[in-house]
C-alpha positions in Angstrom: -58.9 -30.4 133.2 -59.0 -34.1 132.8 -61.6 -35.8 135.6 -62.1 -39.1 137.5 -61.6 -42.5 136.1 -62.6 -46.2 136.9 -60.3 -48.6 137.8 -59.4 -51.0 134.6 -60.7 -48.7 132.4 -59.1 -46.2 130.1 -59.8 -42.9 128.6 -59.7 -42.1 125.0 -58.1 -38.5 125.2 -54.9 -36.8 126.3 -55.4 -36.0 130.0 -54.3 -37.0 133.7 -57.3 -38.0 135.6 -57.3 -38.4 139.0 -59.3 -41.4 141.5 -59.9 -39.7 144.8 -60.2 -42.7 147.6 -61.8 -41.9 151.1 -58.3 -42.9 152.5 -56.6 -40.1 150.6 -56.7 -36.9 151.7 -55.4 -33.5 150.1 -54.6 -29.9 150.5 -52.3 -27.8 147.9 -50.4 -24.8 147.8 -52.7 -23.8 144.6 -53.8 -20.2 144.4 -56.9 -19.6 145.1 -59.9 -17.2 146.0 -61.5 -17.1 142.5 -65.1 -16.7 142.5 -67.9 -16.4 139.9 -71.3 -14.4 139.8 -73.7 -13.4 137.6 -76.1 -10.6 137.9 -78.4 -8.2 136.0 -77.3 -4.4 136.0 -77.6 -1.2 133.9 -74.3 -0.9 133.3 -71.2 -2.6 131.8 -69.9 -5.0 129.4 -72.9 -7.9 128.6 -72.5 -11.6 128.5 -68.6 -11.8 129.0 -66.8 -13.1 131.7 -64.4 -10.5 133.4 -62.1 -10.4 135.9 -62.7 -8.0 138.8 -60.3 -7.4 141.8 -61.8 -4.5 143.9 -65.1 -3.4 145.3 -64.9 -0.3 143.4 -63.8 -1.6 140.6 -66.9 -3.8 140.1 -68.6 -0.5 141.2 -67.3 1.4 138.4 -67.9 -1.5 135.9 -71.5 -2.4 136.4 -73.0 0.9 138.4 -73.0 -1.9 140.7 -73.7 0.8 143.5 -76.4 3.1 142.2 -78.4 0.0 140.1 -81.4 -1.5 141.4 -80.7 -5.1 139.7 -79.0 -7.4 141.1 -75.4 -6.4 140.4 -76.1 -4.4 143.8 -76.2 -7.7 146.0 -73.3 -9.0 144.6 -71.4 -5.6 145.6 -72.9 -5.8 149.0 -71.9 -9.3 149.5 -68.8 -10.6 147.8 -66.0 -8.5 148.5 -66.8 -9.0 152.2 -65.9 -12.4 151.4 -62.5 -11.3 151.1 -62.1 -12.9 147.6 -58.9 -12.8 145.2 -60.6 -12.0 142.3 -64.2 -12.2 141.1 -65.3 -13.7 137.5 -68.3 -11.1 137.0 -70.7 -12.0 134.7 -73.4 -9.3 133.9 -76.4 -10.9 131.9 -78.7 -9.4 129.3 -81.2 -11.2 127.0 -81.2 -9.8 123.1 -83.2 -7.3 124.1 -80.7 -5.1 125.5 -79.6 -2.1 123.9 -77.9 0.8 123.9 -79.5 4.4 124.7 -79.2 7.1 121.7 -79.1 10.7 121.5 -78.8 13.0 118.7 -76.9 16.4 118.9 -77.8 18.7 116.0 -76.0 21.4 114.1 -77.9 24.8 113.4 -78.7 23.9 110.1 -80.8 21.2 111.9 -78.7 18.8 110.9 -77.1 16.0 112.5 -73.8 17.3 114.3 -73.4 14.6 116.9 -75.1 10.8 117.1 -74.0 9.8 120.7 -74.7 5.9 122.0 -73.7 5.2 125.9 -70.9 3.0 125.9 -73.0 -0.4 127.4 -76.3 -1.6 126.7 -78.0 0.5 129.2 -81.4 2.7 130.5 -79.6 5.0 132.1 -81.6 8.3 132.1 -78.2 10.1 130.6 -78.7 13.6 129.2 -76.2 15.1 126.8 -76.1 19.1 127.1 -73.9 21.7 124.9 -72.7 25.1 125.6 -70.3 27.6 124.5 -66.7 26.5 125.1 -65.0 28.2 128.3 -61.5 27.2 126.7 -61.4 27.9 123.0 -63.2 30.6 121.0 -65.9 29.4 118.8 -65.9 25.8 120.1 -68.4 23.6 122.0 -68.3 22.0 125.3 -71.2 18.8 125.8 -71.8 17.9 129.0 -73.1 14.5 130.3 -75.1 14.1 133.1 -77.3 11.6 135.2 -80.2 13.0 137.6 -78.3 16.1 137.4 -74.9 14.8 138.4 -72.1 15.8 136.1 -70.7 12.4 134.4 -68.5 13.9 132.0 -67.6 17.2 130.4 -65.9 17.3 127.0 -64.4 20.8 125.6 -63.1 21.1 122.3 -62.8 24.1 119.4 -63.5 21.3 116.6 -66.2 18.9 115.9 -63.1 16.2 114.9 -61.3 17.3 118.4 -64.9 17.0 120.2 -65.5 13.5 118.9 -62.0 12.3 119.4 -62.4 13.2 122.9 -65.7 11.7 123.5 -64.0 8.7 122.1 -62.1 8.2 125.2 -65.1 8.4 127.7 -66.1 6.2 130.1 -70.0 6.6 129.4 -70.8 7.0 125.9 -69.3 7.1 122.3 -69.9 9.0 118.8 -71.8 6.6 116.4 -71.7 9.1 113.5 -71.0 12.8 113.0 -71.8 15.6 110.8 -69.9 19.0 109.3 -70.7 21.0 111.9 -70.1 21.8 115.9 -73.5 21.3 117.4 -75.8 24.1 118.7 -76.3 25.0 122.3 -79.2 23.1 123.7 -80.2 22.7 127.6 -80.3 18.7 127.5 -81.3 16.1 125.1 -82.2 12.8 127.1 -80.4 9.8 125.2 -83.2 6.9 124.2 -84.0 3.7 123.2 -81.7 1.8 125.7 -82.7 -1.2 127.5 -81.0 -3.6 130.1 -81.7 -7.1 128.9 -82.5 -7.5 132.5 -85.7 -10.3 131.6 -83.2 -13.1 132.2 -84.4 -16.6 132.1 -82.7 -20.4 132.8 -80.7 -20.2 129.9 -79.2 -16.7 130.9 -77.9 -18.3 134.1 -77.3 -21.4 132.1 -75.0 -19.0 129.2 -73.0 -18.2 132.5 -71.8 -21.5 133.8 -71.0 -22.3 130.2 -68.6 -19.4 130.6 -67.4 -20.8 134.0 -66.8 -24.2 132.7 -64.4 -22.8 129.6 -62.8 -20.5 131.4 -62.0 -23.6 134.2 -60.2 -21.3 137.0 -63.1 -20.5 139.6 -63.3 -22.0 142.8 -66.7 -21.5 143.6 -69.9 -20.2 142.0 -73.8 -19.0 143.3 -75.9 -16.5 141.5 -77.1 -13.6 142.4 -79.4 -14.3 145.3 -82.4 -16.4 143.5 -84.1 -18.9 145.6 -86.0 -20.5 142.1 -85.5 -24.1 142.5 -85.6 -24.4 139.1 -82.5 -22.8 138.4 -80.9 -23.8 141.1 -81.6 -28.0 140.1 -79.6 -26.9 136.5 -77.0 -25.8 138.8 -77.2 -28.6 140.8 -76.8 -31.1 137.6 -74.1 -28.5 136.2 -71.8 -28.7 139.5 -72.1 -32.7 139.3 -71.3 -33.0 135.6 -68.5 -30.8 135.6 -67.1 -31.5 138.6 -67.0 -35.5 137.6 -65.0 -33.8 134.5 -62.4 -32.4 136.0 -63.4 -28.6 136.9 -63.4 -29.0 140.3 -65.4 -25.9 141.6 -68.2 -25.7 144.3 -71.5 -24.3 144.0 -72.9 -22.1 146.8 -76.7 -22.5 147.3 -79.1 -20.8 149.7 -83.2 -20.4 150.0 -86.1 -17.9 150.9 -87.2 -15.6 153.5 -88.9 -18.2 155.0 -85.9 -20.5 155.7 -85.0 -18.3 158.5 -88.5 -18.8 160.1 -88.4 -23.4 159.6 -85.6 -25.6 159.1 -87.0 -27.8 157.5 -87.3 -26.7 153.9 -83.3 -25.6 154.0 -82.3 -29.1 155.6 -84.4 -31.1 153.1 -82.2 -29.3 150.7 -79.3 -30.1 151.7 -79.7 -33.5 152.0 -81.4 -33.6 148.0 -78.0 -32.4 147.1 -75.7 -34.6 149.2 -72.2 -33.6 147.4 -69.0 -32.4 148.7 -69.0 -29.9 145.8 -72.2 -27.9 147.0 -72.9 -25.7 150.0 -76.2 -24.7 151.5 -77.0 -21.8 153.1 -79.9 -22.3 155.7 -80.4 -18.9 157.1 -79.9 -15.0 156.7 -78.4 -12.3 158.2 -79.2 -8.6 158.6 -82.2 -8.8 156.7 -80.8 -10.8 153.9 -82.0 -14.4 152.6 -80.1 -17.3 152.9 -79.5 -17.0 149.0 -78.0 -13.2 149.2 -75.8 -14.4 152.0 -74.6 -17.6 149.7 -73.3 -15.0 147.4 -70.8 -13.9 151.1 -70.6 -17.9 151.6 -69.2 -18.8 147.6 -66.4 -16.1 148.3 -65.5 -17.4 151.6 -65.6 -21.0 150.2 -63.6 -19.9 147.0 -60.6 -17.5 149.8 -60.0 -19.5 153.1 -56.4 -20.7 153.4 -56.1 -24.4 153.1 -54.9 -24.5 156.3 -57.7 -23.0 157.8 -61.8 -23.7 158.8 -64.3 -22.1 158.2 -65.9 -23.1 161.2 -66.3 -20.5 164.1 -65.3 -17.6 161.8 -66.6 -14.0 162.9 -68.3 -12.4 159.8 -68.9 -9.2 159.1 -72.6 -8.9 159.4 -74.4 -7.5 162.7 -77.0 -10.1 163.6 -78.5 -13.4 162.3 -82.4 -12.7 161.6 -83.4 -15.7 163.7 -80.6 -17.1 166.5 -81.0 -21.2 165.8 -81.5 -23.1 168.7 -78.6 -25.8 169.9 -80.9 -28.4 168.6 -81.2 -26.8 165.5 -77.8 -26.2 164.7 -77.0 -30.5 165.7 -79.8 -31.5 162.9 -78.8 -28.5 160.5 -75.0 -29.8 161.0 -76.5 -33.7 160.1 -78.0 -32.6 157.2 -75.1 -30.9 155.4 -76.8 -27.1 156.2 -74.3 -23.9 156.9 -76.0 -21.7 159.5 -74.9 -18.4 160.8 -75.1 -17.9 164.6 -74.7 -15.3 167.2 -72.1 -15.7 170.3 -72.5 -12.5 172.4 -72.8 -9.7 169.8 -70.5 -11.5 167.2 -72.2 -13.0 164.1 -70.0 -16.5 163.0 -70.6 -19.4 161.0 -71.8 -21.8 163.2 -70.0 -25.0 161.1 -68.4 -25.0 157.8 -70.0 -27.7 156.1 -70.9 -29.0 152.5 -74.1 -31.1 152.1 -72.2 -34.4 152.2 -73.8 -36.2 154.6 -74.8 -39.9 152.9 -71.1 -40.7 151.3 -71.0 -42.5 147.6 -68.6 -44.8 147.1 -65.2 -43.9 148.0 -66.4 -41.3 150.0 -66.6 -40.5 153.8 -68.6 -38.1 155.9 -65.4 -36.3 156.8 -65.8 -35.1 153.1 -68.5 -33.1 154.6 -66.7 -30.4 155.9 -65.8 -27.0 153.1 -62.2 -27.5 154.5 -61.7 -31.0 153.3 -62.8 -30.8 150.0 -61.5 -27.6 149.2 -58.2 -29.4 150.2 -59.4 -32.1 148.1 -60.2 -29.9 144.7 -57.2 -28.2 144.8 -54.4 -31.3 145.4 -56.6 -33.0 142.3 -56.3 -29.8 140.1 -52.3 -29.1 140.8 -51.5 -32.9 140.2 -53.5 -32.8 136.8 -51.8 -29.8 136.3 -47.9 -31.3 137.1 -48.9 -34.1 135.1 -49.8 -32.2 132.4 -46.7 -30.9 132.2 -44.7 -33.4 133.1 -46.2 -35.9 129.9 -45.1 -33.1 127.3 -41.5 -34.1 127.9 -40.9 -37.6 129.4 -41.2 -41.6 127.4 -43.5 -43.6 129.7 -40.5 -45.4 131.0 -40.5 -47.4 134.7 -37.5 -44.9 135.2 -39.7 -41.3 134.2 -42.7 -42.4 136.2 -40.5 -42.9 139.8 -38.5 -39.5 139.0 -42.0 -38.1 138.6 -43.9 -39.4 141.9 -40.5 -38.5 143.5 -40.4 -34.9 142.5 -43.9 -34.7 143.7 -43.3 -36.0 146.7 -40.2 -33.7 147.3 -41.3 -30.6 145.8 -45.2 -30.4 146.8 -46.1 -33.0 149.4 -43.3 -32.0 151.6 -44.1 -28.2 151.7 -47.8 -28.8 152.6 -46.6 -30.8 155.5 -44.7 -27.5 156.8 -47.6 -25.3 156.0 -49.7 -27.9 158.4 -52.0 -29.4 155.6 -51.0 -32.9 155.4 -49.1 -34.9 158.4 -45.6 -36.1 157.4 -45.4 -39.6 156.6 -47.3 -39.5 153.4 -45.9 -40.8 149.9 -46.7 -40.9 146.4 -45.4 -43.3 143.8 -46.5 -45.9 141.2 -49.8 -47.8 141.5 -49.1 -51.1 142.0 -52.0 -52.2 140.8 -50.3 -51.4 137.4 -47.1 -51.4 137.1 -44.9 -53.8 138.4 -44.4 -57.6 138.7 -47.7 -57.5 140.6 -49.8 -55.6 138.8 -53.8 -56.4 138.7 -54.5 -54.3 135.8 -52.7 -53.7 132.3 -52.2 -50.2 131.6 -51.6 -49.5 127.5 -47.9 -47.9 126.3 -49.4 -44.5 127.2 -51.1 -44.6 130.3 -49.3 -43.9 133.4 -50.9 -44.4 137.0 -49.8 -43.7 140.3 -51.3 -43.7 143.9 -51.1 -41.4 147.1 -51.1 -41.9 150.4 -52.0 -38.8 152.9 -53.1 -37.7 156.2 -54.9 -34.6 156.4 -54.3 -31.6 159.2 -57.8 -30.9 160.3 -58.6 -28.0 162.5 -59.4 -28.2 165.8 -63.4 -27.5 166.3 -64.5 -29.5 169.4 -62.3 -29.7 172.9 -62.8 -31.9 175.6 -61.8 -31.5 178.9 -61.9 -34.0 181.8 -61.3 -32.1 185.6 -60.2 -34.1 188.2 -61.7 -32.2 191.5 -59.8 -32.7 194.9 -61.3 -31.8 198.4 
């Protein structure tokens, strides 16, 4: 992860950085469908970054189903995204702690000091009873509104810790002499979420993102505070101008689906290939719920393929926008969700490009393009990477390199129908050779691309010829 450069200038560290021209356009054969969220929840492991592949694995994880934070909209959203994996991120301030419970022997004594496994308010209840299994031992159930969590048998108090050891819930903190006495429930304390997250808890997470350097798209958990999302917004610029190429999925309130305006204005603030903006909602949701669907999309599509058109597995858009609305909402970089018959689609797959920078173009506009664009940047950095570690920056090295990438990467995304044939890659002229414009030092090496993107077909016209 290297970044952009200006012509005639040079870097101080180690890297390959890449100059993306509006004339060049890429797609890769880089994996993708990584996606990053974070969320609040009762449950799970707090302030790390883990990777999740199923539904009901995050469920299991973060409680993701039964919680009333936020990990639930990110359970009810992503995965019907079709993601490849998901970065999960479960926040907690310092406050968050784990529950307690104390188990006592029938001298009165401490037997059992249990904690629950996560930081955690989870009304658990540890009960103990007479084993069914082994004469003279003790069996402690755990349960959760009554529902059985866990049961652990054992004739020992060693033997009943060791086995608590391996549970999924909760763990022994310290132990006594003695198997604990029977007692009908004793509710484990003291145990708080962390759940009081501010800036700086969303801020801790793209932090983690940004080291971590493999997602392919990002949104939070369903916020709609401009004030976060503007840190997000000067995150996604910074880090993207640095090499992690990742996009950031945005969306607004309740009351986007009622006016344009607000979700348009938006959009055009942002103006970047890298970020996306919801405008509207579907079955119920906000715009900012449904960008945690969009970021997963964005982050899975094939590079081959648009987003544009694509049926969605929601019901029914909360307010159908007009034609007209859809025309300005396309103008001003907004994604909107639309209903044709009784299917629910994303109307067009855009990015809120819409006034290009230099060496830009509107065609950058379109989630297709630049996800195209991120990836063939990322792999090149990454071939160069490699390729550096082994090769003297001869005239020779540099022209076996820009052919193997020509022969070995270029070529295959012509046959997957990403780029059109007749592209090449080879040395910048405007270095090296008898013509060059600019001086390179012993240990730069710079090189220059020449593509033609596949784009997918989204508008046909037809002109009928009528006889009589």
């Amino acid at each position: 992860m290297a970044g952009t450069y200006l012509e005639g200038t040079s870097k101080i560290l180690s890297g390959v950085y890449t100059l993306m021209r509006a004339a060049v356009e890429y797609v890769s054969l880089g994996a993708r469908g990584t996606v990053a969220y974070p969320f609040t929840s009762n449950w799970g492991p707090v302030n790390q970054l883990k990777t999740v592949l199923y539904g009901s694995e995050f469920d299991k994880l973060y409680n993701a189903k039964l919680t009333t934070l936020t990990a639930f909209k990110i359970s009810a959203h992503a995965f019907k995204g079709k993601p490849q994996r998901v970065l999960a991120w479960r926040m907690a301030t310092t406050s968050a702690k784990k529950g307690t419970c104390v188990l006592n022997a029938a001298s009165e004594q401490m037997a059992l000091t249990l904690e629950t496994l996560y930081p955690s308010d989870r009304a658990f209840v540890a009960a103990v009873k007479d084993s069914l299994n082994y004469a003279g031992g003790k069996m402690v159930e755990i349960t959760e509104n009554s529902r059985l969590l866990a049961r652990f048998d054992a004739p020992t108090l060693e033997e009943l810790a060791i086995k608590i050891g391996y549970s999924d819930h909760i763990r022994v903190t310290a132990k006594g002499t003695s198997l604990p006495v029977n007692t009908a429930g004793v509710s484990f304390t003291g145990g708080n979420n962390g759940s009081a997250i501010t800036v700086e808890d969303y801020g801790d997470f793209m932090t983690a993102i940004e080291a971590d350097g493999k997602a392919n798209a990002f949104t939070f958990d369903g916020i709609s505070d401009e004030t976060i999302l503007a840190v997000a917004e000067e995150f996604t610029k910074r880090v993207r101008s640095e090499g992690f190429y990742v996009t950031w999925v945005r969306g607004g309130p309740a009351d986007w689906d009622a006016g344009r305006e607000a979700a348009d204005q938006a959009s055009t603030n942002c103006n970047h290939r890298g970020i996306v903006n919801v405008g509207n909602g579907c079955d119920g949701y906000t715009a900012a719920e449904m960008a945690i669907f969009i970021a997963a999309r964005v982050a899975s599509i094939p590079l081959n393929r648009t987003l544009t058109d694509e049926v969605i597995d929601y019901n029914a858009v909360n307010k159908q926008p007009t034609p007209g609305e859809r025309a300005v909402a396309k103008e001003n970089g907004t994604l909107l969700f639309m209903m044709e018959g009784t299917a629910c689609l994303i109307d067009e797959g855009v990015n809120t490009l819409v006034n290009p920078m230099t060496d830009e173009v509107k065609e950058m506009g379109k989630v297709r393009i630049n996800n195209a664009l991120d990836q063939i940047s990322h792999d090149l950095e990454v071939f160069g990477n490699e390729y550096k570690k082994t090769r003297s920056n001869t005239a020779a090295a540099r022209q076996t390199y820009a052919s193997t990438v020509e022969d070995t990467y270029l070529k295959a995304l012509v046959t997957l129908e990403v780029v059109q044939p007749g592209y090449y890659y080879r040395e910048d002229p405007q270095y090296h050779g008898t013509d060059a414009v600019f001086h390179p030092k012993p240990d730069e090496a710079f090189f220059y691309a020449d593509l033609t993107p596949v784009d997918s077909m989204e508008r046909i016209y037809q002109k009928i010829t009528l006889h009589f």
